[in-house]
C-alpha positions in Angstrom: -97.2 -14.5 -100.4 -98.4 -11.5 -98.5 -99.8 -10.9 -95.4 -103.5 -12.5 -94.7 -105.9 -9.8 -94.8 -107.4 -8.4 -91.2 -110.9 -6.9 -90.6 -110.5 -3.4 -90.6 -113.9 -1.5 -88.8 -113.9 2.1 -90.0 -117.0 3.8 -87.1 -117.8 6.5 -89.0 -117.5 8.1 -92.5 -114.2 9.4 -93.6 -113.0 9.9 -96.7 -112.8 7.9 -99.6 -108.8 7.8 -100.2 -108.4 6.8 -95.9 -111.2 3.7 -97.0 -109.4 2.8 -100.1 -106.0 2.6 -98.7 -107.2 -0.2 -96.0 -109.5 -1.6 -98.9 -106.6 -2.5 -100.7 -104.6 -4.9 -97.9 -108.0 -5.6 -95.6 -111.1 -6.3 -95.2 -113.7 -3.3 -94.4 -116.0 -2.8 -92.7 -117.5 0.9 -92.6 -120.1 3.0 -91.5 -121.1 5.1 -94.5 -124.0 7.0 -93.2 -123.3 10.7 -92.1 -124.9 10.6 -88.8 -122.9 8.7 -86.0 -123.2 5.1 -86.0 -125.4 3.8 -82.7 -123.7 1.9 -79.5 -125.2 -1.1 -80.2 -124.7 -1.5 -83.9 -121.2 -0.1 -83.2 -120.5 -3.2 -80.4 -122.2 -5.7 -83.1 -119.6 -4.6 -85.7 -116.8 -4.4 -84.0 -116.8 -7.8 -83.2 -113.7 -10.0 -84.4 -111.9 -6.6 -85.6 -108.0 -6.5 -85.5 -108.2 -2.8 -86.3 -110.5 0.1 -85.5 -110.4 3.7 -87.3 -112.1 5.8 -84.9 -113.5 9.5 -84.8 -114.3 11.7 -82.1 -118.2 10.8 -81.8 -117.5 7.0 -81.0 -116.4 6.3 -76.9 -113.7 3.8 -77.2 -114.0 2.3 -74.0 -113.1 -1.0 -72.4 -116.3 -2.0 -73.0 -115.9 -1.4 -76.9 -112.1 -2.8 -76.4 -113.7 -6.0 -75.4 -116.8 -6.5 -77.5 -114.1 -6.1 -80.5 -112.0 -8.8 -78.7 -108.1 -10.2 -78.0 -107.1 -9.7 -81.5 -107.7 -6.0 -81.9 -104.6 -4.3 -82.3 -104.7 -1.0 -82.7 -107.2 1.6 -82.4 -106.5 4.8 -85.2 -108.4 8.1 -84.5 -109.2 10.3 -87.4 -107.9 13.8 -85.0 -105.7 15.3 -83.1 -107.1 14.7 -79.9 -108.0 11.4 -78.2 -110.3 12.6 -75.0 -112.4 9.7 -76.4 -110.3 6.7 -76.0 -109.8 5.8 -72.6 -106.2 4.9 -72.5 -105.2 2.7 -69.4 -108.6 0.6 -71.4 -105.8 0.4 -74.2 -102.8 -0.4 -72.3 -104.5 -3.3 -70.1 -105.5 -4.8 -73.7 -102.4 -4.1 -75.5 -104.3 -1.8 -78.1 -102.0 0.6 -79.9 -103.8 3.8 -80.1 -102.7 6.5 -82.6 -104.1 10.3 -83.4 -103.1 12.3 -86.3 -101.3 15.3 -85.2 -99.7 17.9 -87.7 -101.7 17.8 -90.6 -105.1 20.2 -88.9 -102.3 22.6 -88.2 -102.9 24.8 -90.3 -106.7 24.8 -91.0 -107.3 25.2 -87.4 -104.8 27.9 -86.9 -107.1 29.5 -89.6 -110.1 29.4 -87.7 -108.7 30.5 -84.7 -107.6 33.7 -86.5 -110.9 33.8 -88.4 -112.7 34.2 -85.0 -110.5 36.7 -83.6 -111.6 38.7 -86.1 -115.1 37.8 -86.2 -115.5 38.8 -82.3 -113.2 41.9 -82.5 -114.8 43.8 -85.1 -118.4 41.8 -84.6 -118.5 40.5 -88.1 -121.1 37.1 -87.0 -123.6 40.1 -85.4 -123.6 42.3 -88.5 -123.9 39.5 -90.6 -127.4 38.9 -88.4 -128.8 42.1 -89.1 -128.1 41.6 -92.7 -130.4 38.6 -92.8 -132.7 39.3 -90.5 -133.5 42.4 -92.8 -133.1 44.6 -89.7 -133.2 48.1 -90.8 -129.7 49.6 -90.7 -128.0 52.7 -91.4 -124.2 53.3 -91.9 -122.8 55.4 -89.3 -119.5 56.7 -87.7 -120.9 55.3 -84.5 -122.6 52.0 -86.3 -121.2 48.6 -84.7 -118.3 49.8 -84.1 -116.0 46.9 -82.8 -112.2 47.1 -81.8 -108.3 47.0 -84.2 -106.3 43.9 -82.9 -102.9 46.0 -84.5 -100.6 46.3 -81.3 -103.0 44.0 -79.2 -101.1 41.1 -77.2 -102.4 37.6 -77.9 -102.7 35.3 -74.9 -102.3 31.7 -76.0 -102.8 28.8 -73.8 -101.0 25.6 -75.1 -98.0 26.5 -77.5 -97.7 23.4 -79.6 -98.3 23.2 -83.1 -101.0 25.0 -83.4 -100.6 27.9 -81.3 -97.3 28.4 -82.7 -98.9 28.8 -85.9 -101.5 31.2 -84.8 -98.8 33.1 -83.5 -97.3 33.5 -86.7 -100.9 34.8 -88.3 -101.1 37.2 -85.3 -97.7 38.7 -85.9 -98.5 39.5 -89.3 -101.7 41.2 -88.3 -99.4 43.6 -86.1 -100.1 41.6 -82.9 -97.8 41.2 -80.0 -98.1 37.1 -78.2 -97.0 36.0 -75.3 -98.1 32.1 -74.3 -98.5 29.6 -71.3 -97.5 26.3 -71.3 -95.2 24.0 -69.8 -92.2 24.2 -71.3 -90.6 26.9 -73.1 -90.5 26.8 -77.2 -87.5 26.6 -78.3 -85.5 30.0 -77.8 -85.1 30.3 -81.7 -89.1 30.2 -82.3 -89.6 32.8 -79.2 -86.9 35.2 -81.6 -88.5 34.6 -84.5 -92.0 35.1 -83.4 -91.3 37.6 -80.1 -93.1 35.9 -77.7 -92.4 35.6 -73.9 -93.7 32.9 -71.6 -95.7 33.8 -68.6 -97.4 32.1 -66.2 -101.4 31.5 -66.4 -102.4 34.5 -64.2 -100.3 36.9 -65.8 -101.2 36.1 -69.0 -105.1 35.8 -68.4 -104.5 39.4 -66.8 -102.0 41.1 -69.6 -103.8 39.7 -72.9 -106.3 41.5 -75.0 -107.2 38.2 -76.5 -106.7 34.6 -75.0 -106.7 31.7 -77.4 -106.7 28.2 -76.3 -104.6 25.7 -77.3 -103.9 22.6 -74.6 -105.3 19.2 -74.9 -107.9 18.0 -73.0 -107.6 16.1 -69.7 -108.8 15.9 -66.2 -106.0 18.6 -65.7 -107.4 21.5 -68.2 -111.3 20.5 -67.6 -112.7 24.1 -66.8 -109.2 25.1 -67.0 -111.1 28.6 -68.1 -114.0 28.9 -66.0 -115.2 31.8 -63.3 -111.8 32.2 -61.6 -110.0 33.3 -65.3 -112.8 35.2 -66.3 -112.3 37.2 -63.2 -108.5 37.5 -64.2 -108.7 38.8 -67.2 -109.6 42.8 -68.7 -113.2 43.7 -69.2 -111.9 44.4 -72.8 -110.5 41.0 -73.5 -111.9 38.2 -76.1 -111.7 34.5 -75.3 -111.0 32.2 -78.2 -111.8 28.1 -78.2 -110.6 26.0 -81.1 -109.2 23.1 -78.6 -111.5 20.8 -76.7 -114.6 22.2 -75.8 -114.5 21.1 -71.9 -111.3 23.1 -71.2 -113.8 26.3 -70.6 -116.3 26.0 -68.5 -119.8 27.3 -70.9 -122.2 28.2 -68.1 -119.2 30.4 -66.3 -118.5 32.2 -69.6 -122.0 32.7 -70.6 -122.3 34.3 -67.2 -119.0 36.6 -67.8 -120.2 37.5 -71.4 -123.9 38.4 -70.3 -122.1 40.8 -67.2 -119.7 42.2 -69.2 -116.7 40.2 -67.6 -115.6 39.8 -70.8 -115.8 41.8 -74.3 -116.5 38.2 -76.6 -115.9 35.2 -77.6 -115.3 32.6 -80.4 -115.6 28.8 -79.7 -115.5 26.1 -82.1 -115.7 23.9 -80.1 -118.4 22.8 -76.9 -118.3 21.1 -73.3 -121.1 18.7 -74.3 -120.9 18.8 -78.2 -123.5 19.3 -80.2 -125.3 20.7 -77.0 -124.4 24.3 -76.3 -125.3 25.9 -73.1 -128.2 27.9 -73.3 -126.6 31.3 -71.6 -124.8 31.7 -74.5 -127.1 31.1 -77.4 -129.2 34.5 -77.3 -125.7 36.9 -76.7 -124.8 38.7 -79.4 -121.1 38.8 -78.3 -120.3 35.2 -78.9 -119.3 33.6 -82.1 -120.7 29.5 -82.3 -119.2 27.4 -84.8 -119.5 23.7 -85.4 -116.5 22.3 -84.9 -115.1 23.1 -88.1 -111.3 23.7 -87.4 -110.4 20.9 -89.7 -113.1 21.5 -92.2 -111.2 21.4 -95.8 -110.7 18.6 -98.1 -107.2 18.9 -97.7 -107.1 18.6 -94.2 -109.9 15.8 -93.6 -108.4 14.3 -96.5 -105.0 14.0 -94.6 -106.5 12.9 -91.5 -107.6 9.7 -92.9 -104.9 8.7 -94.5 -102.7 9.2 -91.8 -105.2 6.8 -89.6 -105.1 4.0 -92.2 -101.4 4.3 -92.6 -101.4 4.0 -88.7 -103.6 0.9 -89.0 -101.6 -0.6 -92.3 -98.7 -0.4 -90.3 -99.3 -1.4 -87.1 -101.2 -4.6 -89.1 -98.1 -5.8 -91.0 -95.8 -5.6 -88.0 -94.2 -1.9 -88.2 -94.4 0.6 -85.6 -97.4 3.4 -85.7 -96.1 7.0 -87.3 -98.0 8.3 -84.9 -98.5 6.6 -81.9 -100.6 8.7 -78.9 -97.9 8.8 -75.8 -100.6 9.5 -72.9 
């Protein structure tokens, strides 16, 4: 005989071969409409659940912990970062809470290198006039924007994915240095000839800083007045990361006084908000959160949180457990 089947609540919609994969062992419960599922229904449905696949829009909280109850065992988040699972919530309940690192690597790396380029050489801006029908003219002098060949490339946070935006930098002819922690190992600093510096030397040396670092009550407004006031008049900021980490009403202010050159973000403090100050300024990119935007990659995320949740559920330790 196998295993009796759990109730498996899935919060949001993911895809299909994360749903089927639980399907197949568990019962499932999930929300299949596109826009996020209300707190109450949320607290109605989790009710009784042994596991929870979570994403980024749902606040896993102890109150969430407990209106699931004693039985729920692990708590699987469909991304890399877990800002919206309150951890000690997890550890007083014994709830397993897992993330899927490694497989947005790549996609996000992408989009961070897409928005370098987008600020440098103002791609988003002439892209306005196009469809505004603005009238336009080519000329030597016409939106000119700026080479990033032999720029360095500031990157805060080198874990997987800033070392792989490292590697697209270098083969656009940039230099990179990085901040973080710990040193890379001394074979990945040869092969990608990068040095480690410290925050203010970095901010102040780089033509373009990219961030990297999770999110916690450490790196909230990590970037905020004091870096903008660090780094070159010329320089770019780039967010693909956790929104929170710059502070938006400190680099709207930089990017309207000319602090700054430009930016790129991704990614917001108070998602979908975005501050005002930067919504009229040509010299700001806004995306919506589309680092892991492919089929691959969203594909890969689920599956990696029900294979967290399958396993955890017949016994077996997480693949991916989240340390913090």
């Amino acid at each position: 005989m196998g295993l009796p089947r759990s109730r498996v609540v899935i919060t949001g919609m993911i895809p299909e071969e994360g749903v089927a994969a639980l399907r197949a062992e568990h019962d499932v419960v999930a929300w299949d409409d596109a826009q996020p599922i209300p707190r109450d229904e949320l607290l109605r449905r989790v009710a009784g659940a042994d596991a929870l696949v979570t994403l980024l829009t749902e606040k896993v909280d102890a109150e969430l912990l407990d209106a699931a109850g004693p039985q729920l065992r692990i708590v699987a988040n469909v991304a890399v970062g877990y800002n919206n699972i309150d951890m000690p919530a997890c550890r007083e309940r014994n709830v397993i809470a897992t993330n899927t690192p490694g497989v947005l690597t790549e996609s996000t790396a992408d989009v961070a290198m897409a928005l370098i380029l987008m600020t440098t050489r103002r791609l988003a801006e002439g892209e306005r006039v196009i469809r505004s029908q603005q009238p336009w003219q080519w000329g030597m002098f016409f939106m000119l924007g700026t080479g990033i060949q032999g720029r360095r490339l500031g990157i805060v946070g080198m874990g997987q994915i800033g070392v792989a935006l490292a590697r697209r930098a270098k083969s656009f002819g940039m230099t990179v240095a990085y901040s973080n922690r710990r040193a890379v190992a001394p074979q990945l600093e040869d092969e990608l000839g990068c040095a480690r510096l410290d925050m203010g030397e970095l901010l102040a040396t780089s033509d373009i800083v990219s961030v990297h670092c999770p999110y916690s009550s450490e790196t909230h407004h990590l970037i905020g007045a004091e870096a903008f006031a660090a780094m070159r008049p010329n320089a770019f900021l780039i967010n693909t990361a956790r929104g929170p980490v710059v502070d938006e009403a400190a680099l709207a202010d930089a990017l309207s006084t000319g602090r700054i050159a430009g930016a790129g973000l991704d990614v917001f403090e108070n998602e979908p908000a975005v501050d005002p100050g930067l919504l009229d300024l040509d010299n700001v990119v806004l995306l919506p959160h589309l680092g892991s935007a492919t089929i691959e990659t969203r594909t890969a995320m689920a599956t990696l949180a029900a294979r967290n949740a399958l396993a955890v559920l017949r016994g077996d330790a997480p693949l991916t457990p989240v340390a913090g």
